[in-house]
C-alpha positions, -999 to +999 in steps of 0.1 A: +024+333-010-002+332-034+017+308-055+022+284-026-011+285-018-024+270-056+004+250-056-008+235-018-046+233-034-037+216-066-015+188-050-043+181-021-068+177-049-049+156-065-043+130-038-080+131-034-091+120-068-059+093-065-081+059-063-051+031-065-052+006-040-026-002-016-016-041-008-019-032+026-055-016+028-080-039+044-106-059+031-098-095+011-069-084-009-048-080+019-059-109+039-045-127+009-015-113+013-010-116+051-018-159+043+008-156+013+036-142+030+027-163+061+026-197+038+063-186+032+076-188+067+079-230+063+109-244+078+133-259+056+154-286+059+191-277+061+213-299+035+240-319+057 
């Protein structure tokens, strides 16, 4: 189990220097989004 346990030490140090941010994570960037995707929901016309 020694292996395991490296391998589990070494993947949850990895995730913690993992810095990439997510569309969905709060702040301004993702009220953009939420105001992007809702300026999408117009109604359109159907054609005859």
């Amino acid at each position: 189990m020694k292996t395991n346990a490296r391998f589990i030490k070494s993947i949850t140090k990895t995730a913690a220097e993992n810095d990439t941010v997510m569309p969905w994570a709060r702040g301004s960037r993702r009220a953009a989004f939420i105001a992007k995707r809702n300026a999408d929901k117009t109604p359109r016309r159907k054609s005859a």
